[in-house]
C-alpha positions in Angstrom: 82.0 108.8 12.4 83.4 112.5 12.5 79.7 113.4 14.3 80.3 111.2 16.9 84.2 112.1 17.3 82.5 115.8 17.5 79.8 115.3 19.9 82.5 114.0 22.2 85.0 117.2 22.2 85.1 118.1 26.1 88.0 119.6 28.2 88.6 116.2 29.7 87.9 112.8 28.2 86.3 109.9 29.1 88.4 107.8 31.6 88.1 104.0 31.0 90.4 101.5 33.9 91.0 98.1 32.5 91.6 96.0 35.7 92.0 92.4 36.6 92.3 90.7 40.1 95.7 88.9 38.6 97.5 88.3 36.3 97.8 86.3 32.9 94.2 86.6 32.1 94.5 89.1 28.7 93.8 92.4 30.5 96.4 94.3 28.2 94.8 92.3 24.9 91.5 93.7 26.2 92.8 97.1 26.7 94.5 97.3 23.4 91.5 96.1 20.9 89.1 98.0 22.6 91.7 100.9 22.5 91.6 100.2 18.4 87.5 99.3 18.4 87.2 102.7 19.4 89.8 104.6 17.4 87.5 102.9 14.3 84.9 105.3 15.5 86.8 108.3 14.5 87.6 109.0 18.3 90.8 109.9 19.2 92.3 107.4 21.8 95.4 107.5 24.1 96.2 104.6 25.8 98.0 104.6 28.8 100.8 101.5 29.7 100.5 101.8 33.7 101.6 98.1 34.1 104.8 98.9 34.1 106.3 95.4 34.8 105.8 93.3 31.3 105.1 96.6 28.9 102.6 94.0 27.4 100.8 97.2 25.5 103.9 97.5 23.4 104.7 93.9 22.9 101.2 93.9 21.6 101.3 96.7 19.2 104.9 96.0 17.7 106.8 98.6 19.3 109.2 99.6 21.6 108.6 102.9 23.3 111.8 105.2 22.8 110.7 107.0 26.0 108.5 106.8 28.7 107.3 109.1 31.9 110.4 108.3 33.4 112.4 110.2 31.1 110.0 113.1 31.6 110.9 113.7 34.9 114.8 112.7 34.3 115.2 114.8 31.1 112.9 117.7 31.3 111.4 116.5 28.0 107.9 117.4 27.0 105.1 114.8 27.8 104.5 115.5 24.2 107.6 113.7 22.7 106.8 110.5 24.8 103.9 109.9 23.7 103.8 107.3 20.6 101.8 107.2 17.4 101.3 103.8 16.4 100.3 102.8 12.9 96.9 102.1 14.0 96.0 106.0 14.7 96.0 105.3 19.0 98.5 107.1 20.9 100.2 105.2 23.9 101.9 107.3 26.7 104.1 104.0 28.7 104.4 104.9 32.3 108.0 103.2 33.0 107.4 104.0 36.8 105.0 102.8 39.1 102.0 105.7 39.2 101.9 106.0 42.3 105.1 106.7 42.8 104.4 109.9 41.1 104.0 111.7 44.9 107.5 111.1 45.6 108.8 113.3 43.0 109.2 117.3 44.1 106.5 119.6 44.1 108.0 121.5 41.3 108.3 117.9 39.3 104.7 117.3 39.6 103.8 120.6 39.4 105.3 120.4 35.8 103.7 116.8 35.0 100.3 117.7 35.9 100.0 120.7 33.4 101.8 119.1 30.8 99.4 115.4 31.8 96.0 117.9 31.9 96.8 120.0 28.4 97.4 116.5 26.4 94.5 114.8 27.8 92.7 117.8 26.0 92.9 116.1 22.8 92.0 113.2 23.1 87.9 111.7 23.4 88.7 108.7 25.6 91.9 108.2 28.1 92.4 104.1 28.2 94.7 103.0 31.3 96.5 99.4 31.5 96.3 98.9 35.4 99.0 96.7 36.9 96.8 93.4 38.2 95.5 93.4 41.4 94.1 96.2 43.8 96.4 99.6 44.9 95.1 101.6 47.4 97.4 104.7 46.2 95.6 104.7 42.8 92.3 104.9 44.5 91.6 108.3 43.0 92.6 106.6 39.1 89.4 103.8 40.0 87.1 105.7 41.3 87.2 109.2 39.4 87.0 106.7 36.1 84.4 106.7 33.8 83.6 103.5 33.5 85.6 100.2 34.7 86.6 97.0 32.8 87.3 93.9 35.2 88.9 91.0 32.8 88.5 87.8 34.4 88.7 84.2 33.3 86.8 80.7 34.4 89.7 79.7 36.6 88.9 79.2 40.1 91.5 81.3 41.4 90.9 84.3 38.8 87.2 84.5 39.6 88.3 84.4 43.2 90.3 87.6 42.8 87.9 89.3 40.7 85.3 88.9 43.7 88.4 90.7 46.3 88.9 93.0 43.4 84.9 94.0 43.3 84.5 93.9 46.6 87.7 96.5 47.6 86.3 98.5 44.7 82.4 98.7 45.9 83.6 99.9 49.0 85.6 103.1 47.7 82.0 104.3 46.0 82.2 102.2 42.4 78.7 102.2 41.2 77.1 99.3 39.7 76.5 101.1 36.2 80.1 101.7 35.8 81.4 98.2 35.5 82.0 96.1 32.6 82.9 92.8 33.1 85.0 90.1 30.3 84.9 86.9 30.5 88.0 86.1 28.8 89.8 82.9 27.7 86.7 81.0 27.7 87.0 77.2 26.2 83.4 76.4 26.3 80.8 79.6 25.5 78.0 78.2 27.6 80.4 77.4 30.7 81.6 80.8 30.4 78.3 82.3 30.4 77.5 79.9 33.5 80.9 81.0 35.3 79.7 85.2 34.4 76.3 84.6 35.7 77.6 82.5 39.1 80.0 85.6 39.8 77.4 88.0 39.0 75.1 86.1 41.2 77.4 86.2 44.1 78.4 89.2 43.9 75.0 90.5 44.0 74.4 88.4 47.0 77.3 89.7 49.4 79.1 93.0 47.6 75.0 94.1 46.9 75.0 94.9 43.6 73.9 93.8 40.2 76.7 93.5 37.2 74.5 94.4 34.3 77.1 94.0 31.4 79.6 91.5 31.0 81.0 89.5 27.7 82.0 86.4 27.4 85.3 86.5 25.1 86.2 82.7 23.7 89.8 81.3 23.9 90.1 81.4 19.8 93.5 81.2 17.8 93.1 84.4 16.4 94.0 86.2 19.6 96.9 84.3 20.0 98.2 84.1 16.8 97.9 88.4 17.1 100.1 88.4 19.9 102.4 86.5 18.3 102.5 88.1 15.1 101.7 91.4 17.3 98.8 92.7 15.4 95.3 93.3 17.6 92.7 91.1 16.5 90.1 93.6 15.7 92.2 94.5 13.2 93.4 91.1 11.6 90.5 89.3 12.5 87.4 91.9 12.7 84.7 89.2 12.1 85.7 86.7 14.9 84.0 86.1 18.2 86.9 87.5 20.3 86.6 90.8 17.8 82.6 90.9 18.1 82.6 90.7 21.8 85.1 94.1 22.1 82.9 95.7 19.6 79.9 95.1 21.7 81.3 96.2 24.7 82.3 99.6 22.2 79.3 99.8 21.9 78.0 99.7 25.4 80.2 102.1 26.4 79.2 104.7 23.6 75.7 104.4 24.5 76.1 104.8 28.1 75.7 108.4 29.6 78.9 109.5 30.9 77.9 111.7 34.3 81.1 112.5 36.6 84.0 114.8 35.6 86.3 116.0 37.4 89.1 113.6 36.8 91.8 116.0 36.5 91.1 117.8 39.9 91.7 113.9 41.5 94.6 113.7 40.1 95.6 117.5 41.4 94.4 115.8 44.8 96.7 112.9 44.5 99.2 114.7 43.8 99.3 117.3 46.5 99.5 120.6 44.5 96.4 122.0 45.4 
């Protein structure tokens, strides 16, 4: 869809966070078959690994990443040659630091990383971001300056629990309504997972005070796990299953929905003290 890819050209991109209150609930599966859903569209994608603990994006995609931000700022390499081109046309830049330990390096460090960070993101139509699970105050400016927010959840008692804390924390740094998706995943039973959606959407309604409008229930199939294991995304091996339908019709929410704030890269400036 090269009029699409086109329409799309902007200075920054679009900025999606894929969250989840914990762990163990598919949040990197998410990120990386949406990541490919829209890279189908003729949009150019980079995908960033910021859950730097289980590198789950590149267990997921087959590859080990030869470098990683860390040997940016310990080799002087370009951001350039650590970014990855994976066989299925997404780029994935893998943090191998903590992001918000980015504001202890030296000024001149950062200084470096955000230029080099700001002219990449120039290429690309949409900026995907692996969070690590659970909520970080220090990456505040990452959730809120973001375009539009994916919380992964699942039925389990405990998951839902932390997805409510996550919303909560998040509605009180500014998140608008609009800008949150939420995924159902891992679901056994597709009516009990719509019931579970539509009991936390109720109650989040009730005490955060706003509506989720979108969320998608994503069933616990053998085609996702059998793509991890054979580590090949779903969308890809299995485009016509109900785990691959759900991720294109949250796609195709996102596409659709007007994309207001900029500014991202100034945050980020912000965040990391240079002005």
């Amino acid at each position: 869809m090269p009029d699409q890819a086109e329409h799309l050209r902007k200075n920054e991109p679009n900025i999606i966070s894929v969250l989840s209150g914990k762990g163990g609930v598919g949040k990197s599966v998410i990120a990386v078959n949406l990541s490919l859903a829209l890279k189908e569209k003729g949009l150019r994608v980079l995908l960033l690994d910021a859950d730097v603990g289980f590198g789950s994006v590149e267990i997921l995609l087959g590859f080990m990443a030869p470098k990683t931000l860390k040997d940016f700022f310990k080799s002087n390499v370009r951001i350039e040659d650590i970014v990855f081109e994976t066989k299925y046309g997404v780029d994935v830049l893998s943090s191998g630091i903590d992001m918000e330990d980015l504001i202890l390096f030296n000024l001149g460090d950062r200084r470096r990383f955000f230029d080099e960070f700001a002219r990449l993101l120039r290429k690309y139509d949409y900026l995907v971001i692996d969070f690590p699970p659970g909520y970080n105050e220090n990456l505040d400016q990452f959730y809120i300056q973001s375009d539009f927010l994916i919380l992964v959840t699942s039925p389990e008692p405990t998951s839902i629990i932390n997805t409510y804390t996550l919303i909560k924390l998040l509605s009180v740094k500014g998140i608008t309504p609009e800008e949150i998706f939420l995924v159902m995943n891992m679901v056994r039973n597709m009516k009990e997972g719509r019931l579970a959606a539509d009991r936390l959407k109720r109650v989040v309604e009730r005490f955060v005070g706003f509506t989720i409008k979108n969320y998608f229930v994503i069933k616990e199939d053998q085609v996702v796990q059998r793509s991890v294991f054979l580590q090949e995304p779903f969308v890809r091996s299995h485009s016509r299953s109900q785990p691959s339908l759900a991720i294109y019709g949250l796609r195709e929410k996102i596409l659709k929905e007007p994309v207001q704030k900029k500014g991202f890269l100034n945050k980020i400036r912000q965040m990391l003290g240079i002005g």
